[in-house]
C-alpha positions in Angstrom: 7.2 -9.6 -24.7 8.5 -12.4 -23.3 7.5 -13.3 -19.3 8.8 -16.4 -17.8 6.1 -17.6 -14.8 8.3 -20.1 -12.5 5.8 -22.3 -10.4 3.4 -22.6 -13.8 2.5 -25.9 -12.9 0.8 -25.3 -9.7 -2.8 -23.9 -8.8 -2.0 -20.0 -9.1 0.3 -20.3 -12.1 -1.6 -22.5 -13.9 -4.3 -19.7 -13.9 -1.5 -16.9 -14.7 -0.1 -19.2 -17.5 -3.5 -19.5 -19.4 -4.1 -15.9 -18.8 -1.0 -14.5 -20.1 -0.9 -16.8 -23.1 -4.2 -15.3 -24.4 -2.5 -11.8 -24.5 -1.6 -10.8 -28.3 2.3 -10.1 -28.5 3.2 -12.5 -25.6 5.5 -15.4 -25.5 5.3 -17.2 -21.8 8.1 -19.5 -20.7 7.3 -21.6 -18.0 9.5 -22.7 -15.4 9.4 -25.7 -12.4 10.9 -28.7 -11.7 9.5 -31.1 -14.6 12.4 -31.5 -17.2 10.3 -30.1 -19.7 9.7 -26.7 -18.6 11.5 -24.0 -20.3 13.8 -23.3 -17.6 13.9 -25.9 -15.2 14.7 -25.3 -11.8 13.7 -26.1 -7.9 14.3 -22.5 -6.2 14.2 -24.5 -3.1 17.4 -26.2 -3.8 19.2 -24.3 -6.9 22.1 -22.4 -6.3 22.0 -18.5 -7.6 24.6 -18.7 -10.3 23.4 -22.0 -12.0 19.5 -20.0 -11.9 21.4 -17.0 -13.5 22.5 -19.4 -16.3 18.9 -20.2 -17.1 17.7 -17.1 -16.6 20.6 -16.2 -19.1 19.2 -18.8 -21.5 15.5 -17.5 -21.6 16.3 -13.5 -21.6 12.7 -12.4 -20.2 11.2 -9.6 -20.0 9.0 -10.1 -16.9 9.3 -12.9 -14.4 6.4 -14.4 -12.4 7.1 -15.6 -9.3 4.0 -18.2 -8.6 6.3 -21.4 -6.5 5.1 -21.6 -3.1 4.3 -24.0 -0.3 1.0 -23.7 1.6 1.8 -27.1 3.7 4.7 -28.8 5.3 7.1 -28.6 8.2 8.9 -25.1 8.8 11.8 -25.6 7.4 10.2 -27.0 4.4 8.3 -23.7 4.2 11.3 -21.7 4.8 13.3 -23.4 1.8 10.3 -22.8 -0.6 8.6 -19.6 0.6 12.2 -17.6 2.3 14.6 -19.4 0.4 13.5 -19.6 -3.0 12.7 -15.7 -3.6 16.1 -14.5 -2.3 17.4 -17.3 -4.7 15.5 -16.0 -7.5 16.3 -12.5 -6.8 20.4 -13.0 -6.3 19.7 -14.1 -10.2 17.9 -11.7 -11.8 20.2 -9.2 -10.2 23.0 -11.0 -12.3 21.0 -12.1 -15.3 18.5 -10.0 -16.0 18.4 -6.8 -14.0 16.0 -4.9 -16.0 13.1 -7.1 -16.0 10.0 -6.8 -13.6 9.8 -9.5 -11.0 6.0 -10.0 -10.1 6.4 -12.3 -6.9 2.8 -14.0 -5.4 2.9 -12.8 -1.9 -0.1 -13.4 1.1 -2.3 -11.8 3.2 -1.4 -14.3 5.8 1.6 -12.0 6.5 -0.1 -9.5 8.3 -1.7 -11.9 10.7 -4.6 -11.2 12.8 -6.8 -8.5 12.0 -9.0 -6.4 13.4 -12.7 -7.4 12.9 -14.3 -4.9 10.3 -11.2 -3.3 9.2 -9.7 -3.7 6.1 -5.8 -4.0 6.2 -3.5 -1.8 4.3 0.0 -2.2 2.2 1.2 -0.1 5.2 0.1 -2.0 7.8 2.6 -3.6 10.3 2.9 -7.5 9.9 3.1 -9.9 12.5 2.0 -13.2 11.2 0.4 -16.2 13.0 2.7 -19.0 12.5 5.6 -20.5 10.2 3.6 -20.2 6.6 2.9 -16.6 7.0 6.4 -15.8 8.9 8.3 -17.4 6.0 5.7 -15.0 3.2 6.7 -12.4 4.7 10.0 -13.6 4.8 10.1 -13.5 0.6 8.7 -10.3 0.5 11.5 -8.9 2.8 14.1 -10.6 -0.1 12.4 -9.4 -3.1 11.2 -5.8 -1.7 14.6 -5.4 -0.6 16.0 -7.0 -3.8 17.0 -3.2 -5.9 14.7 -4.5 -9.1 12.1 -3.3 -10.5 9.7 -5.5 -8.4 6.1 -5.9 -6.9 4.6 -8.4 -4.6 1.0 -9.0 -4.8 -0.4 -10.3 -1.4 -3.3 -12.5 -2.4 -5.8 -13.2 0.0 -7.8 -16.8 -0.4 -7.8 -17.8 -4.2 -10.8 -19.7 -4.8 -11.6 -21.1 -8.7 -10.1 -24.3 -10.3 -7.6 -26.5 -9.2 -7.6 -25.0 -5.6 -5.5 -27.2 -3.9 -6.6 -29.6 -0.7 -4.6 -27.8 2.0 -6.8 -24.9 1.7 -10.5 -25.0 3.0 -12.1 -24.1 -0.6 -9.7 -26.9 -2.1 -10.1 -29.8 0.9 -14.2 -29.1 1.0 -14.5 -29.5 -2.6 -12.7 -32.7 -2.6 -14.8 -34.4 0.5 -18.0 -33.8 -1.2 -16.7 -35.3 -4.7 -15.4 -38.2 -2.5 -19.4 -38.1 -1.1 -21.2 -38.1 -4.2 -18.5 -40.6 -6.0 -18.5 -43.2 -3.3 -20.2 -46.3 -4.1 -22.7 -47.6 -2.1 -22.3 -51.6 -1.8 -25.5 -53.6 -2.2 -26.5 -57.3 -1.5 -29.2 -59.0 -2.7 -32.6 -57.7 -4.2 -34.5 -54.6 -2.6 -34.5 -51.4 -0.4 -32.3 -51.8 2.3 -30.3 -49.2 4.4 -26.4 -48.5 4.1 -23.5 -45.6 5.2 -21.4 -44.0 3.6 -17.7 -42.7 5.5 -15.5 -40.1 3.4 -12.4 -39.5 5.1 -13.9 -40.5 8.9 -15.5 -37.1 8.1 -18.6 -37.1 6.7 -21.3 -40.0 7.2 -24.5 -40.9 5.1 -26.9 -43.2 6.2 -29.7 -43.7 3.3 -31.6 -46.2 0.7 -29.7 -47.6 -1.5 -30.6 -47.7 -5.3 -30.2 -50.5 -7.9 -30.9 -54.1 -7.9 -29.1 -57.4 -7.5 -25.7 -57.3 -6.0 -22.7 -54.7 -7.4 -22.3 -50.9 -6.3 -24.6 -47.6 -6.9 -23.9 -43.8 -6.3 -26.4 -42.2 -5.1 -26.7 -37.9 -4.2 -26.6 -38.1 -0.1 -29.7 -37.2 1.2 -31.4 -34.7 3.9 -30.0 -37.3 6.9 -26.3 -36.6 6.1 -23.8 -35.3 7.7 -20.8 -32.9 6.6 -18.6 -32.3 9.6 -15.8 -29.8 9.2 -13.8 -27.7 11.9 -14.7 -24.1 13.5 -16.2 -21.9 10.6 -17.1 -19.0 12.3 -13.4 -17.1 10.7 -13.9 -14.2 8.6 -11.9 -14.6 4.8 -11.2 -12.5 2.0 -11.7 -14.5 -0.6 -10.5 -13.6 -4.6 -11.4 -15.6 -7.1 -8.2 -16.9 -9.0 -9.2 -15.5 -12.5 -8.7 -12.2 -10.7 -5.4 -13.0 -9.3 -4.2 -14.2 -12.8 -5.6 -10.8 -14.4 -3.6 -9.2 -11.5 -0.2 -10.6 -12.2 -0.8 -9.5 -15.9 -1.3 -5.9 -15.2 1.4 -6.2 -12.9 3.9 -7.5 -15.7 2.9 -5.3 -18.5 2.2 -1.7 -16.6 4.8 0.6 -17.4 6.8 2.6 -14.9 7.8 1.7 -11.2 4.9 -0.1 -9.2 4.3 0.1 -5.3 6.5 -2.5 -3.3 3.8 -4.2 -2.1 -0.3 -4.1 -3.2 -3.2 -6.1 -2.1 -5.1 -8.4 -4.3 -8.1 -9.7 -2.9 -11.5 -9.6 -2.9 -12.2 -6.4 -0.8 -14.7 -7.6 1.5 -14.6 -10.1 4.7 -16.8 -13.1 4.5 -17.9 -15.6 6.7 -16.2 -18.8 6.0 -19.3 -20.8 6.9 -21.1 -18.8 3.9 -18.4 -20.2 1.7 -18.7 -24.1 2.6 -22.9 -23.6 2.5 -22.6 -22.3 -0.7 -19.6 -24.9 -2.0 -21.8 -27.5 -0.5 -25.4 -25.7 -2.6 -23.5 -25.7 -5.7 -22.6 -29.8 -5.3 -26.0 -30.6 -4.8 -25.2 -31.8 -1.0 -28.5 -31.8 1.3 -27.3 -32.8 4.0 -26.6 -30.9 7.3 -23.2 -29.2 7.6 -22.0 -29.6 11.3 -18.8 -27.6 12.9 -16.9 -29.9 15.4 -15.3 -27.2 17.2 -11.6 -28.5 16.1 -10.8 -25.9 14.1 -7.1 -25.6 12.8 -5.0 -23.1 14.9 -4.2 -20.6 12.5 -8.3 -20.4 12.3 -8.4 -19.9 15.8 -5.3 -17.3 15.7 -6.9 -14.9 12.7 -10.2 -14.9 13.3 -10.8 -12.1 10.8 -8.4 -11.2 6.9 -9.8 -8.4 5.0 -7.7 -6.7 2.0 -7.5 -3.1 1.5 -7.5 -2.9 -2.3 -7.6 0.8 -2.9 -3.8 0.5 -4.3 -4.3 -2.2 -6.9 -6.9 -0.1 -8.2 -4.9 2.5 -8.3 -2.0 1.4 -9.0 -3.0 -1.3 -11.7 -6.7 -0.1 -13.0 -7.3 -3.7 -10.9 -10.6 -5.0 -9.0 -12.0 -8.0 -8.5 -15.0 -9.3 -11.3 -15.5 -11.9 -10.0 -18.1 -13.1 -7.7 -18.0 -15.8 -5.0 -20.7 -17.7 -6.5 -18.7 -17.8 -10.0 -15.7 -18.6 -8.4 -17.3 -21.8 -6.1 -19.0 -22.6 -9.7 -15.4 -23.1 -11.4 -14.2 -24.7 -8.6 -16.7 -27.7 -8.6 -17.1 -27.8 -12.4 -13.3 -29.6 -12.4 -13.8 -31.3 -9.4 -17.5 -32.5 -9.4 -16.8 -36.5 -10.0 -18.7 -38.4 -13.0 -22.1 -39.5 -11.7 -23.5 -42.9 -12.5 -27.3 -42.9 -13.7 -29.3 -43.8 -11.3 -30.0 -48.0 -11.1 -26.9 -48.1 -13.2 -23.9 -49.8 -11.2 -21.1 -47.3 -10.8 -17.5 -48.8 -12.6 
């Protein structure tokens, strides 16, 4: 079987691409903009035909659908997230009409929900701003499309590689900046010091060492994490489970619901998430909410999947836990640690 993932180089395809290459029987193509991919191609900016060519090229037998954009202006959003699947869909349609389309959707199209309901496949959408408008906006092109095609609308990913403009992602990175920043030291003995990450987080403690030069030192009990509203309810999957998702939905036989939930089934606190994030770095410092949460935060206050159709649908739950998934995350971005006295490079 030959499945082509498009977006392979990002955070979810990089997890679908490892994934599907350890299936016996399977030879994945990748696809993105570096000239080295298999097919190469920007659906942001490629016109339908010249995609149809390359589709042409590769003949696949599936087609994974991971390019996205989580940040950037609207119309930046609309090119990648609107644009790009009614791009990709106008080609199949000419190139390969018979292969399944799996196209990574998000919860973030339904918009607000209501605190402790779970939302299903059925539910009306009405998302919160321009990321979840243009989503849903995809989903419209490729439900719509006439292929044999499913969106999976994933709800947080959290594992590996999760990218900075989501909280999981931009957490993990301020407390690797914390624990890799050096401390600079002058002269011989104890003597106090601070530490700033990003005008967000603040350490005042000993330094360690001797003589002049720079340590790194864990932040102690007096520091400060300092992080926007957390009080928003999440569903958070871990991306292992997203990646086993988009499998089952390439390789199960027969025609697939339009649309089915992949997420983790239950809404958490995303407070729990950054205490835990924060446990599993080793941080001991206090973790203080400004208030200044984003405004999609402050929009949809609570996400929670209905994944009743995965399961039936695809034989699909999560397996992963929370804890596993934070684990992965700060394994690959946890920064090398100097030992302690030892001046940090």
């Amino acid at each position: 079987m030959r499945i082509l993932v498009l977006g392979a180089g990002g955070y979810l395809g990089g997890h679908v691409v490892r994934r599907l290459r350890a299936r016996p029987g399977t030879r994945v193509l990748v696809g993105g903009r570096s000239p080295a991919a298999d097919v190469t191609a920007d659906l942001s900016a490629v016109r339908p035909s010249e995609l149809a060519r390359a589709l042409a090229a590769v003949a696949p037998d599936a087609v994974v659908n991971c390019a996205g954009a989580t940040g950037g202006d609207a119309v930046h959003l609309a090119e990648v997230n609107a644009r790009g699947p009614a791009v990709l869909c106008a080609a199949l349609r000419e190139a390969a009409p018979d292969a399944r389309l799996v196209h990574l959707g998000s919860a973030a199209e339904y918009g607000p929900g209501t605190p402790g309901l779970t939302v299903p496949e059925t539910a009306p959408c009405a998302p919160a701003g321009p990321y979840g408008a243009t989503k849903l906006a995809g989903t419209v092109a490729v439900t719509a499309s006439g292929l044999d095609a499913v969106v999976l609308r994933v709800g947080n990913p959290v594992g590996a590689g999760a990218p900075p403009e989501g909280l999981p992602g931009r957490v993990a990175g301020l407390l690797a900046g914390l624990l890799a920043e050096p401390v600079p030291r002058t002269g011989p003995g104890p003597g106090m010091g601070m530490v700033s990450v990003g005008g967000l987080v603040t350490v005042p403690g000993p330094r360690t060492g001797t003589g002049s030069g720079t340590a790194t030192r864990p932040p102690g009990p007096d520091a400060e994490l300092r992080l926007g509203d957390l009080s928003a309810y999440r569903d958070f999957v871990d991306a292992r489970d997203v990646a086993r998702a988009v499998e089952l939905a390439a390789t199960t036989p027969g025609p697939l619901p339009p649309v089915l939930n992949i997420g983790g089934g239950q809404a958490r606190p995303v407070r729990e998430l950054v205490e835990a994030l924060a446990d599993t770095a080793g941080f001991r410092g206090r973790i203080v909410e400004t208030g200044d949460g984003s405004a999609r935060s402050a929009q949809v206050s609570w996400q929670c999947s209905d994944i009743t159709e995965a399961h039936r649908a695809l034989g699909w739950r999560p397996v992963h836990s929370l804890g596993s998934s934070l684990a992965e995350l700060w394994a690959a971005r946890r920064p090398a640690r100097a030992p302690e006295g030892v001046a940090a490079p």
